[in-house]
N, C-alpha and C positions, 0 to 999 in steps of 0.2 A: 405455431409453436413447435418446434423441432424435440423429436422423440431420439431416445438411443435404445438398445435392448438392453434391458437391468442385469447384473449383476452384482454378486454379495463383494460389500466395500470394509477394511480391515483399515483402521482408524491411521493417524500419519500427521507427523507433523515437517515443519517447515523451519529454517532459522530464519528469522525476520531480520535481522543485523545487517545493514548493507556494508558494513567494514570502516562505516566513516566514523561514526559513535563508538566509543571506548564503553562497556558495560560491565559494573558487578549484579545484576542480578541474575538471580535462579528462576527462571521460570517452570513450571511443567511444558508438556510439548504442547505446540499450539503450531497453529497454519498459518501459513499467509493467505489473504484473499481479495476479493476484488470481483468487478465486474465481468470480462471476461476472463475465465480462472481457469488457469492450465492445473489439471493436479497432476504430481509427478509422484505420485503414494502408490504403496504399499496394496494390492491387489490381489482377489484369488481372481485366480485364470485358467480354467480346466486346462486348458486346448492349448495354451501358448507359453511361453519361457522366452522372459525378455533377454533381448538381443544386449550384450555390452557394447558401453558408449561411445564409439568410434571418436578417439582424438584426433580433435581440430583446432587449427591455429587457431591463436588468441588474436582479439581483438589489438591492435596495438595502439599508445598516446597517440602517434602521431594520426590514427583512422580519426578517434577522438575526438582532437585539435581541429579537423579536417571539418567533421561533422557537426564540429560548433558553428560552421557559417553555412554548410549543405543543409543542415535540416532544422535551422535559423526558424522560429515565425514571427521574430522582431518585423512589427511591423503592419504586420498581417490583419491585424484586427483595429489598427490607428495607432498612433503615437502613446496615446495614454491608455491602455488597455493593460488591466489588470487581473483579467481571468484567465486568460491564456485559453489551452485546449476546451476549458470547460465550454468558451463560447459556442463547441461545437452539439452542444447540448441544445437544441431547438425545442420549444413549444409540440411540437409532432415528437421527436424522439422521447418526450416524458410522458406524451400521450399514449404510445408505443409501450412504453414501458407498463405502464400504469394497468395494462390491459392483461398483464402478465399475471398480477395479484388476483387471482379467481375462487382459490382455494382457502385463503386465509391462513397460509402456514407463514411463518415471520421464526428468521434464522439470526439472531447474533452475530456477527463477528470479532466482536469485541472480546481480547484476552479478558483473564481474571487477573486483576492491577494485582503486582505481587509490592508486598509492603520493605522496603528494602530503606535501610539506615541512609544519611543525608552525606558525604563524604567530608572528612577530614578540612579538605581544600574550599571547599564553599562554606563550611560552618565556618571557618577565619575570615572570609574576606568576602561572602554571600555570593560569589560569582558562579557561573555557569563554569563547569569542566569537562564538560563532555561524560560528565557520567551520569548513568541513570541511576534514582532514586527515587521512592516515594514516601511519605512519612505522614503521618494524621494523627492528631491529637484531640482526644475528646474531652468534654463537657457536661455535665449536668448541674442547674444553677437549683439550687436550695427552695425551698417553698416556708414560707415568704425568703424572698431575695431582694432586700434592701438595695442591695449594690447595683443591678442591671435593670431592674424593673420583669424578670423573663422568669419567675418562678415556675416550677417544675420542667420547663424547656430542655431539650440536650444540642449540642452543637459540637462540630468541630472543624478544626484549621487542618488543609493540606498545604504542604510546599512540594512540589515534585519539578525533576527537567525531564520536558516532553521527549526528547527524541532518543531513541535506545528499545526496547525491544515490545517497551509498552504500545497499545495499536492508536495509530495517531495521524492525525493529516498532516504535510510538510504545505509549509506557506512556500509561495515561489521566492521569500525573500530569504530561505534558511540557507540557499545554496549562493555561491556568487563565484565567475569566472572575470581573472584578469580585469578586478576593480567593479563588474558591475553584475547587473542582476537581470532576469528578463524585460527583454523588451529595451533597452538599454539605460533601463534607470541607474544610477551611478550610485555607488554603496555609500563611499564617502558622506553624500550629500543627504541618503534616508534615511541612517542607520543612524540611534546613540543609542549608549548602554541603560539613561534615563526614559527614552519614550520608544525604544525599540524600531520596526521598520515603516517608516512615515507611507512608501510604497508596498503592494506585496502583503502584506500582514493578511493573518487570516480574515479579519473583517470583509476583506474583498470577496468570501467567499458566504457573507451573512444571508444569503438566500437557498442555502444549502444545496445538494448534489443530489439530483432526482434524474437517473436515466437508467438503460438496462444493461443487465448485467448476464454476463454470458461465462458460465463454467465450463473451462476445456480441462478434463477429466485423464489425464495421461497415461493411468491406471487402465485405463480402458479403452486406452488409442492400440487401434487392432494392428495397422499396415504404416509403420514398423512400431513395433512394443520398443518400450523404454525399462531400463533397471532403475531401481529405485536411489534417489538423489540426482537421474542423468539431467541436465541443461535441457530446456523447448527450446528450439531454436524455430526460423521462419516455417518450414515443410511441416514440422510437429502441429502449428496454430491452423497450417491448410491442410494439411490429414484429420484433423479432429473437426474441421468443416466440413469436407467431402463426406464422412461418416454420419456427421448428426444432423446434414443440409442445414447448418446454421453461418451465417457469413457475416462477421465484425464490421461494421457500420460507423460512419461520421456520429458521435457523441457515445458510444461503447465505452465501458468501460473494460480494461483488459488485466487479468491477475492468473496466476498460478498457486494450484492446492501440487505439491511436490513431499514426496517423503525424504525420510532424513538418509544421508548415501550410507551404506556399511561402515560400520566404525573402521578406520584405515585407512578409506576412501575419502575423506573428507581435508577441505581446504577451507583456509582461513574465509576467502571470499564466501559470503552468503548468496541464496538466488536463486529461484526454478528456473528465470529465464534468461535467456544468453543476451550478455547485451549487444550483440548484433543484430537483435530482435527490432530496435528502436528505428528505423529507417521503414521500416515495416509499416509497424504502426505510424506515423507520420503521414504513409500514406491511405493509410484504411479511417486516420479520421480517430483514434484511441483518445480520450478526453482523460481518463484516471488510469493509474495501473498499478503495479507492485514487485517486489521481489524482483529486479531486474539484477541478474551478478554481473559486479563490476569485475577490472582488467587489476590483473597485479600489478603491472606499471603505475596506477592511479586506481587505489580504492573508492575515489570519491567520484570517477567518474562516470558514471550511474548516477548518481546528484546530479552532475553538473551539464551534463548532454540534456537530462529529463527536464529539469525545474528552469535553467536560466536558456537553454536553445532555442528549447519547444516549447517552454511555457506549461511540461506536459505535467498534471498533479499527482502525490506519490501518496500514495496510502499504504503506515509501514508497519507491519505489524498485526495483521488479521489474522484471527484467527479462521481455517476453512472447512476442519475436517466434519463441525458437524452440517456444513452446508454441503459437502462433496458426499456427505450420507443422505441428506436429504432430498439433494437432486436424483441421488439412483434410486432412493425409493418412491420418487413421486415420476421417476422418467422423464422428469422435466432441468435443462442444463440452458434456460434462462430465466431472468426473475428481475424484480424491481429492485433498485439500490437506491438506499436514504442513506446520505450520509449530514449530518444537521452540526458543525462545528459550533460551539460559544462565538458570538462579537466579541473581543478580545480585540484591544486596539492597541496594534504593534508587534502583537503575536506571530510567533517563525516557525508555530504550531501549536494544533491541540488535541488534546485527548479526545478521539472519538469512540460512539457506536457504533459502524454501521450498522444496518437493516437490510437484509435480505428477504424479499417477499412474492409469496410463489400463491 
């Protein structure tokens, strides 16, 4: 179990919004997180004064484009393979994980669902518009209650669209490049608006996500300091190894706990992690991740590199900070991840908890 030396962590949040989701909600601050989790927060630091962010060229479409066929795993796991990276979650790597839960401490990630009115545009015509909403309406039936048979019971109806800032698993069918979806299943042919993604749907993931989880702490990456809101890029994930002797493994999962940049400093794109990161991970074997910032050229492509390339699953919306407290106060910067989605059939995502267990 890899140790760091503790220091006192000053709480941070994260913009979960990968730029592809149009959003009206308000959230409070919340983190993004994940299995291997960069935090890029807000820190005291007696001894050190983070360095400013050295600009670097952007990723450009065409690297992108490029990288839709270089780091491709169509294929990889058989023709009909529907889990993608997750395959690289072995029997051993949950074992491994599992080994981690010693202490009994069990950390959330999950935002607090904020209750946000249903849009204009879907109340007309019930469709999906890319906005997030959530809505719930309650119940309590009468005692005696002739009508239902359910006297004194209480109930109620949600309607919500998963993807936007609430924390939620992305199915590999929510994203699709030039007609098709990972693995080369063809949209046209999976997709209706009545039964959803025949491929890809969450269902495929009905055995849920049981592997370990590694926090990279940025707040607390010595050689070189980061300012708060800077991009992790590749050297950030191997400086924060050399430090805590911890090394990202085939079935890892990999996320970033990042604070929010100085008001001024901040750009439309969301992300702790640079997406030139991804070639990275492809080769270290990354099974989940998060928070990756897309390219101004193409917001979506962050989606579309992760989900339909690689197969790689995106967990959007985690909250970390009180896991990036947890881990300096227990010295411990890995732990078990549950992540348990609804069977949901046709599903292009769903509201999750995860679990984090130290």
């Amino acid at each position: 179990m890899a140790r760091l030396d503790s220091h006192s962590v000053v709480s941070a949040e994260q913009a979960s919004d990968s730029g592809q989701e149009k959003t009206h909600m308000i959230l409070k601050p919340t983190i993004g997180a994940g299995v291997l989790i960069i935090c890029c927060g807000l820190a005291v630091h007696a001894q050190q004064t983070p360095s400013a962010e050295t600009p670097r060229p952007e990723v450009t479409k065409a690297q992108v484009q490029r990288w839709m066929t270089e780091l491709s795993n169509w294929g990889r796991w058989g023709k009909d393979d529907q889990l993608g990276t997750l395959n690289l979650i072995t029997p051993e790597k949950r074992r491994q994980a599992q080994a981690l839960a010693k202490r009994g401490v069990v950390v959330s990630l999950e935002q607090t669902v904020a209750l946000v009115p249903m849009p204009e545009a879907t109340k007309r015509d019930g469709r999906s518009h890319a906005i997030s909403f959530y809505e719930i309406r309650f119940r309590t039936f009468p005692d005696p209650d002739l009508e239902t048979g359910n006297p004194g019971f209480s109930s109620d109806i949600k309607e919500y669209h998963v993807h936007g800032p609430m924390t939620h698993l992305d199915a590999l069918c929510h994203a699709s490049y030039q007609g098709k979806w990972y693995n080369g299943f063809v949209l046209a042919q999976g997709f209706s608006d009545q039964a959803g993604c025949a491929k890809l749907g969450t269902e495929a993931v009905k055995q849920g996500i049981v592997t370990r989880g590694i926090l990279v702490d940025m707040t607390r990456l010595k050689n070189p300091s980061r300012p708060a809101g800077a991009r992790a890029y590749v050297e950030d994930l191997e400086a924060w190894e050399r430090q805590t002797g911890l090394k990202v493994s085939p079935g890892d999962a990999l996320f970033v706990y990042n604070a929010p940049a100085p008001p001024g400093n901040r750009t439309g794109l969301g992300g702790s992690m640079d997406i030139s990161v991804l070639p990275w991970m492809k080769a270290r074997g990354v099974s989940i991740t998060s928070a990756i910032r897309s390219i101004p050229e193409d917001p979506r492509a962050n989606h579309v590199v992760s989900l339909v390339a690689m197969g790689l699953h995106l967990l959007d919306g985690p909250r970390l900070d009180e896991l990036a407290q947890t881990a300096a106060r227990l010295n411990q910067w890995e732990f078990l991840l549950v992540i348990a989605p609804p069977n949901v059939p046709g599903s292009t995502g769903e509201l999750v908890n995860p679990l984090a267990m130290f």
